[in-house]
N, C-alpha and C positions, 0 to 999 in steps of 0.2 A: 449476546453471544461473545463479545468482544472483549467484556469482559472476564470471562472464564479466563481468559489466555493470560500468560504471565507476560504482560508486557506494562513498558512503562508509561508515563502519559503521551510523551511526543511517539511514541512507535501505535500507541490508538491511537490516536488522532490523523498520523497519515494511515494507516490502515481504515478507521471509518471515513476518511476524504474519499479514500479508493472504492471502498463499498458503497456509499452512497453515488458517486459515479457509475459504478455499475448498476446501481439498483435502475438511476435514471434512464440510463441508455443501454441497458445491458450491456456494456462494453469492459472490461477486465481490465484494460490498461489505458492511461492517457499520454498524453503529449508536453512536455514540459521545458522550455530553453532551461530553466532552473532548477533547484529543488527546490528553492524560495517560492516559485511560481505557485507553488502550493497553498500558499495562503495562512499557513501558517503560525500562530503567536511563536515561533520560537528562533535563537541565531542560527542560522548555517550550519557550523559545528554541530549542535545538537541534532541539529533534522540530518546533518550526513550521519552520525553515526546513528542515528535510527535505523536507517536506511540500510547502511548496512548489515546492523543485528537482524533487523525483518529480513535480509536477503539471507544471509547468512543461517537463520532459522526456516528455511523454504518457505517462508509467507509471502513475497514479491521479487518480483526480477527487475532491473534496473537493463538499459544499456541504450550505449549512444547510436540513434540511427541517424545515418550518413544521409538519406536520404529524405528524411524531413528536416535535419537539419535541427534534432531536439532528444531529447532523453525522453526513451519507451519505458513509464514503469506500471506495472500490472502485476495484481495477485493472482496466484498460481490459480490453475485448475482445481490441484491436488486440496491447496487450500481453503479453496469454495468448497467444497466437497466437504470436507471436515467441517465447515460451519453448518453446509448441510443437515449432515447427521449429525450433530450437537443441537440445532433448532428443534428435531423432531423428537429429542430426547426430552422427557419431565422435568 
């Protein structure tokens, strides 16, 4: 499904990070002091402006919660949704 979408290698790969995260625990968004935290093969640079084009394209939300103490990022509703209905497509 992931790959239909016009995106680049580092913007799939944190995009299937996120999905396989939810698939495991049904949860949409994790918890991350970093964006490195990610695990990533890529520098910083590259993973932030991932991050941004994904946000920037409504694929994920990013932002800093005060209250854990970590960046909240998670893919949209909207965007599970679209994978949805592209899974159930031929």
């Amino acid at each position: 499904m992931v790959q239909r979408l016009n995106l680049n290698d580092c913007e799939k790969e944190v995009v299937e990070a996120l999905l396989a995260h939810y698939n495991r625990t049904r949860s949409a968004f994790i918890y991350v002091k970093f964006i490195e935290d990610l695990q990533l093969d890529y520098p910083s640079q590259i993973l932030q402006e991932a991050i941004r084009k994904l946000r920037q394209d409504n694929i994920i939300y990013i932002w800093q919660d005060r209250a854990m103490n970590a960046l909240k990022l998670g893919l949209k509703k909207a965007f599970l949704e679209k994978l949805r209905t592209m899974s159930l497509k031929p």
